[in-house]
C-alpha positions as CSV (number, residue, x, y, z in Angstrom):
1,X,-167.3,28.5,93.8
2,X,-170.6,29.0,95.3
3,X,-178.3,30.0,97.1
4,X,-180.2,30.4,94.2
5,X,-189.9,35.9,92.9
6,X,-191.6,34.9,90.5
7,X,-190.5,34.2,87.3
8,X,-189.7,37.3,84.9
9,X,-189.4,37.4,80.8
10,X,-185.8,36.3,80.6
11,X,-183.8,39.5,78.2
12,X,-182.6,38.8,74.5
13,X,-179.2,36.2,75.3
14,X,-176.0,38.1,75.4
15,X,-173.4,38.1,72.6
16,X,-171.4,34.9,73.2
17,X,-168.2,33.3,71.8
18,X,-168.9,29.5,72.0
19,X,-171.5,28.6,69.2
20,X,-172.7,25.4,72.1
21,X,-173.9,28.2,74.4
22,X,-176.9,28.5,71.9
23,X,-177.0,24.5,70.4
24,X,-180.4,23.5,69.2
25,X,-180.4,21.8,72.8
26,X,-180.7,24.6,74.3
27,X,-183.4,26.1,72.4
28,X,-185.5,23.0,73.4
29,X,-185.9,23.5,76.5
30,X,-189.2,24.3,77.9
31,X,-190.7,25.3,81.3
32,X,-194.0,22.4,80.3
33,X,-191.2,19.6,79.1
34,X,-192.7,17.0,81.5
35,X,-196.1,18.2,82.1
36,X,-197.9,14.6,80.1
37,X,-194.5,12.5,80.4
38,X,-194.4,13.0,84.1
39,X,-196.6,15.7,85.6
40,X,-195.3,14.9,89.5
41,X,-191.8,15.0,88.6
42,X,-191.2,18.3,89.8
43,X,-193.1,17.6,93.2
44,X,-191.0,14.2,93.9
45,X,-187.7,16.4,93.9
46,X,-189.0,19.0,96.0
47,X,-190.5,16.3,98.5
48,X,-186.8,14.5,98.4
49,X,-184.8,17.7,98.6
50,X,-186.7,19.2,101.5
51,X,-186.5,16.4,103.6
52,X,-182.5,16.0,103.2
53,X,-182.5,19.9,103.9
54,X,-184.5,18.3,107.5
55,X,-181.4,16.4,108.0
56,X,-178.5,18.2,106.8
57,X,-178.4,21.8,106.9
58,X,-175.6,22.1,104.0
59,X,-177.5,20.3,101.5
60,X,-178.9,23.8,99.6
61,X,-175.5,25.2,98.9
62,X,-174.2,21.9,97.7
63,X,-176.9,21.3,95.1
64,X,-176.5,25.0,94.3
65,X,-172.8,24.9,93.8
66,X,-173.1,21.4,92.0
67,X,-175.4,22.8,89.1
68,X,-173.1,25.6,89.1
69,X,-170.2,23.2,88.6
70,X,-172.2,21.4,86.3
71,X,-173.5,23.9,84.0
72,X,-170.1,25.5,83.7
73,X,-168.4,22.5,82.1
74,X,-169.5,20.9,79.1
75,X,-172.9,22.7,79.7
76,X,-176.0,21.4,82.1
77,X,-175.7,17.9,80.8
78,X,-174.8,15.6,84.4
79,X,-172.0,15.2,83.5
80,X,-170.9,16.2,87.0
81,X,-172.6,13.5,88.8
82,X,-171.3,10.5,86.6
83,X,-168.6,8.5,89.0
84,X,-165.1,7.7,87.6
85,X,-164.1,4.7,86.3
86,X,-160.3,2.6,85.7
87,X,-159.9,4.4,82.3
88,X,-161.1,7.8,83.6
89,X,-161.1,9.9,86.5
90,X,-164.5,12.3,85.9
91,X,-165.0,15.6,87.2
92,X,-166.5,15.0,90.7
93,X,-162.7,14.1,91.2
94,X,-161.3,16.9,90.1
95,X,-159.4,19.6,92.1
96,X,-162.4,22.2,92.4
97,X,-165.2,19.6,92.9
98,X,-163.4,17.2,95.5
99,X,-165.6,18.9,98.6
100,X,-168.9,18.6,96.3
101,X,-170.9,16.6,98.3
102,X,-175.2,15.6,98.6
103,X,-174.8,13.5,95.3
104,X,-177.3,11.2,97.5
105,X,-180.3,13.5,97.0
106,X,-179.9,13.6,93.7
107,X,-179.6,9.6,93.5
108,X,-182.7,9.5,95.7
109,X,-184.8,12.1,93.7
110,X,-184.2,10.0,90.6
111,X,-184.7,6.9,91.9
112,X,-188.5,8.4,92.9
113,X,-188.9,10.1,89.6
114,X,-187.6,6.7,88.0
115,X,-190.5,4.8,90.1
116,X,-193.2,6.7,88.5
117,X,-191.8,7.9,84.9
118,X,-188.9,5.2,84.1
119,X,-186.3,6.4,81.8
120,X,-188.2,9.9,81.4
121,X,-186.3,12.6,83.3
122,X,-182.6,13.2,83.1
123,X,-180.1,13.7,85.5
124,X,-179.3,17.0,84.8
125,X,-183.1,18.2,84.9
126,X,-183.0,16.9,88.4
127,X,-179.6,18.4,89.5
128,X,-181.4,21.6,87.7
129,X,-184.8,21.6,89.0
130,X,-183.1,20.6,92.9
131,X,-181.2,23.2,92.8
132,X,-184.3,25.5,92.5
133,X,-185.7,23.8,95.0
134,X,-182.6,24.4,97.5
135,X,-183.1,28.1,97.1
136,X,-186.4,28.1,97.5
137,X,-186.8,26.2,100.5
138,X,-183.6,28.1,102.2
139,X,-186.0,31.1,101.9
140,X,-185.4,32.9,98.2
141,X,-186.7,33.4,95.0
142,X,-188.5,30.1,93.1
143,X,-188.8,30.4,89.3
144,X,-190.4,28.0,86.1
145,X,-187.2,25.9,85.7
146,X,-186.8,25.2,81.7
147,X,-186.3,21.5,81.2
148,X,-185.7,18.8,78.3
149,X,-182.0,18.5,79.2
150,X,-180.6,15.5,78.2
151,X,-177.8,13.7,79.7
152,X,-173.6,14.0,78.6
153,X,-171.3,10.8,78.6
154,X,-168.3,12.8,78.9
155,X,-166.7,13.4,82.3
156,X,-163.1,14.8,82.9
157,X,-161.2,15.4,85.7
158,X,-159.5,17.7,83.7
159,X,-161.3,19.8,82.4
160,X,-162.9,21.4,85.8
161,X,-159.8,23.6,85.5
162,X,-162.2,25.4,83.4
163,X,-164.0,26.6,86.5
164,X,-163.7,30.0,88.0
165,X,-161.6,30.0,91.0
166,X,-162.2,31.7,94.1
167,X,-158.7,33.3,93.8
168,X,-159.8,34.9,90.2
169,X,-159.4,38.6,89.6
170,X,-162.7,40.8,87.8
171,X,-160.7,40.3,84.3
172,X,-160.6,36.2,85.2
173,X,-163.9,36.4,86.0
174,X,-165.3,38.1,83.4
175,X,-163.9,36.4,80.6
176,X,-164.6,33.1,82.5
177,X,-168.6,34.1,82.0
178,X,-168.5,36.0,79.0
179,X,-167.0,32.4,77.3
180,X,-170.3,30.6,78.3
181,X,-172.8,33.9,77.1
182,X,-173.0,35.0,80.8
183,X,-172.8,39.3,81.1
184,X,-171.4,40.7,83.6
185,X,-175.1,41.3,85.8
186,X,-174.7,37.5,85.5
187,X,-171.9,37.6,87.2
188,X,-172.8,39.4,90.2
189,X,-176.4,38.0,90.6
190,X,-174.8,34.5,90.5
191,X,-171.9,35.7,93.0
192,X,-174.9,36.0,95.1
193,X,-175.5,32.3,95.6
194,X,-172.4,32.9,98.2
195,X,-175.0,33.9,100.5
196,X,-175.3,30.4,101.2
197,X,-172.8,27.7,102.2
198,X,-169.4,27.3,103.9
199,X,-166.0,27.4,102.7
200,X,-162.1,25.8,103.9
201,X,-159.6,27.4,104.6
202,X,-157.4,26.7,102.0
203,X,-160.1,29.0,99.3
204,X,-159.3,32.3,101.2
205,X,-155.9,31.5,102.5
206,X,-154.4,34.2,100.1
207,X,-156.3,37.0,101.7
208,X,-154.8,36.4,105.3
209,X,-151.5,35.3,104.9
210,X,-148.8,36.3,103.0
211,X,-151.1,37.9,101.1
212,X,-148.3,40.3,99.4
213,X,-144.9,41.9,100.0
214,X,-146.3,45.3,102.0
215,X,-149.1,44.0,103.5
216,X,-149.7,39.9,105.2
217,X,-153.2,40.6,105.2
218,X,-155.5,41.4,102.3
219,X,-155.8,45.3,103.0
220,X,-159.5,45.7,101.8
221,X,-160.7,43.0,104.4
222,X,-162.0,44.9,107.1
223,X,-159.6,44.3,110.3
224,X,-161.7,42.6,112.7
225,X,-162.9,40.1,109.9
226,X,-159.9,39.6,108.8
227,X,-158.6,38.5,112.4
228,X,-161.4,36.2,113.0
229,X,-160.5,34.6,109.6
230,X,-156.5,34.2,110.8
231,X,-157.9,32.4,114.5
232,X,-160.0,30.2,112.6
233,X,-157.2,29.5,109.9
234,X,-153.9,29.9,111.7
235,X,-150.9,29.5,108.9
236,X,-150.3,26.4,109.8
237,X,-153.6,25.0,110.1
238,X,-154.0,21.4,110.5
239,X,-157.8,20.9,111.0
240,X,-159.0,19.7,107.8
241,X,-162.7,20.8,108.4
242,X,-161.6,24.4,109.1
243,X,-162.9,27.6,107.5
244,X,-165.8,30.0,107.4
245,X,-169.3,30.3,106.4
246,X,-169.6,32.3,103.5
247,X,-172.3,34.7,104.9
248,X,-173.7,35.9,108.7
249,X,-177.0,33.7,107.4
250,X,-175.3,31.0,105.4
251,X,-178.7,28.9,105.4
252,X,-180.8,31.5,104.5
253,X,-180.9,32.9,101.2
254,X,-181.1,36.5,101.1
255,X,-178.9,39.7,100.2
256,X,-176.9,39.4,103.0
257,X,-173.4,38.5,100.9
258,X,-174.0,41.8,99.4
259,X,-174.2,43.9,102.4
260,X,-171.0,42.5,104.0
261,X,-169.2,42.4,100.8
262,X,-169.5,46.1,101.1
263,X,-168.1,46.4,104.1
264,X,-165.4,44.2,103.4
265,X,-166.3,40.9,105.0
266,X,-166.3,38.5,102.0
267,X,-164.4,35.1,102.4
268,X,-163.0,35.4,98.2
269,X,-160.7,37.2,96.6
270,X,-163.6,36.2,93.7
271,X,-165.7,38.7,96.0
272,X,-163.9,41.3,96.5
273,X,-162.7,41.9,92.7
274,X,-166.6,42.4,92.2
275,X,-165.5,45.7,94.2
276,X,-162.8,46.6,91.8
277,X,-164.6,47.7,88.1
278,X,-167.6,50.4,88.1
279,X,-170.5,48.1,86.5
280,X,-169.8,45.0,88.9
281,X,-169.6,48.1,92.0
282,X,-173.3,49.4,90.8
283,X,-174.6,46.3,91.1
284,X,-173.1,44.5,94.5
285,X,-174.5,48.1,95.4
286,X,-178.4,47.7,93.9
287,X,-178.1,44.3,95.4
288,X,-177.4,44.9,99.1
289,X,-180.3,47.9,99.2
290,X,-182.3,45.8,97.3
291,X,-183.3,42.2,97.8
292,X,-185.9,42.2,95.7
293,X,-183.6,44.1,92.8
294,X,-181.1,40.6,93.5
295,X,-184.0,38.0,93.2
296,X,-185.3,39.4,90.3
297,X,-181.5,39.3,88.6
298,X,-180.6,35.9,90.3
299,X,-183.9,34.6,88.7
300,X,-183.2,36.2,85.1
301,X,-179.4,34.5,85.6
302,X,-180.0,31.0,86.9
303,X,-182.2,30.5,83.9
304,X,-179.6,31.4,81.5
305,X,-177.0,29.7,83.1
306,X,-178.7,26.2,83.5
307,X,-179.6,26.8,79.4
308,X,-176.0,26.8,79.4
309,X,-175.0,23.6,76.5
310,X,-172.6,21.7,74.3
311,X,-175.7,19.9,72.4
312,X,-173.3,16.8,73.9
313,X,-176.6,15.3,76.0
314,X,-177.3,11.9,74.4
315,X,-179.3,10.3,77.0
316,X,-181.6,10.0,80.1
317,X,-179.4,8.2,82.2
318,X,-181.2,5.4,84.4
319,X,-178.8,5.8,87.7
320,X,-177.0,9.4,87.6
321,X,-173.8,7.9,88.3
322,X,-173.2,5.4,85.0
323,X,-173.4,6.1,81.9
324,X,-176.4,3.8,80.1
């Protein structure tokens, strides 16, 4: 799916259905978790984060998306960065996460973090606290990043199914974040993290093709988008590496997804259904006259959502990718 001010009193936690939304886990976390265990942890990321940012322009949307992925299966534990093995193919090798990639800055930010507090930080605080980071550095909103995660042993290809997909409609969606104690200003601030990054083909390839019996094209793309989309992904398309960026400014993090999603240049159908019930409308609407109003919400929501848990974290994992 697919970045991500100054910090803000976070509002009472919407109503949820799954009692590990609010595990005893989660209630640990704290913005000072490290401040005597390891006081330059945060700095370390940031160092190791900017300078693959130097090198690779796509890095801020993929740590984004990966905490994203993370936090919305089995809760922010890491369990998303842990490699599979002969007896178990792990979520990084699942359907939705196979064009997840920058698991190397997270590798190198713990290594650093590992040379000056061993066996201190987990994984998922760093895949938490980098994706902070990537938003900040691309330009948007920084925020106190609540921390004391621990890491999850349990990785299944599987069970990324679980994931919203770009093709959902605003029923899908909603029930997809309601599940996890995510409200529907959730929903819409964290849409907003499609303001950075790139997506193939093969995620919007229901909007401009075949797209229904009376129309090939999805109507509510507006025409000239929608042709640029159809050169760039012919039906046939055989270029692997094809697709679109997700925004006019896909490095820069800013409101401008919300401003073309009103005018009907988004890339998902994911997008668009934000269009289609009154309180999602009101807000894409806030959003793209207001980028402060969208900060302030994406803020209040990446918070909640990386406090996201099962209470499954049993560790601080000493390399990311293996278990202990």
């Amino acid at each position: 799916m697919a970045g991500l001010l100054r910090l803000r009193m976070l509002p009472l936690v919407f109503v949820v259905v799954l009692s590990w939304v609010l595990s005893p886990f989660a209630a640990a976390l704290s913005s000072d978790y490290y401040d005597h265990t390891c006081p330059k942890a945060e700095s370390i990321i940031t160092k190791v984060v900017k300078k693959a940012m130097m090198n690779d322009k796509t890095v801020p949307a993929a740590l984004l998306r990966m905490h994203f992925h993370d936090c919305f299966i089995r809760g922010c534990d890491g369990s998303v960065l842990l490699n599979s093995t002969a007896m178990n193919a792990a979520e990084k090798d699942g359907p939705p996460n196979i064009s997840l990639h920058a698991f190397y800055v997270i590798d190198l930010a713990k290594k650093e973090v590992e040379s000056q507090c061993p066996g201190v930080v987990s994984c998922a605080d760093t895949l938490a606290l980098a994706a902070r980071d990537a938003v900040a550095l691309s330009g948007g909103p920084s925020w106190n990043v609540p921390k004391g995660r621990k890491d999850g042993r349990i990785s299944k290809a599987g069970e990324t199914r679980q994931l919203p997909a770009p093709t959902f409609n605003i029923s899908q969606l909603r029930q997809s974040f309601f599940q996890r104690g995510l409200a529907l200003e959730d929903l819409v601030a964290l849409s907003g993290g499609h303001t950075l990054g790139f997506s193939h083909c093969s995620s919007f390839q229901n909007r401009i093709h075949n797209f229904g019996t009376a129309h090939d094209v999805d109507p509510s793309l507006q025409p000239s988008f929608a042709a640029s989309l159809r050169n760039v992904c012919p039906m046939h398309n055989k270029v692997r590496s094809a697709g679109a960026t997700l925004d006019s400014s896909a490095t820069a993090f800013d409101n401008i997804y919300f401003k073309l999603l009103v005018l009907g240049k988004s890339i998902f159908s994911s997008d668009e259904a934000l269009l289609t019930a009154t309180t999602t409308k009101t807000l894409v609407s806030k959003f793209a006259n207001s980028q402060e109003e969208f900060y302030t919400a994406f803020v209040k929501s990446m918070i909640k959502m990386s406090s996201i848990s099962s209470g499954g974290g049993q560790e601080i994992r000493l390399n990311c990718r293996v278990v202990n």
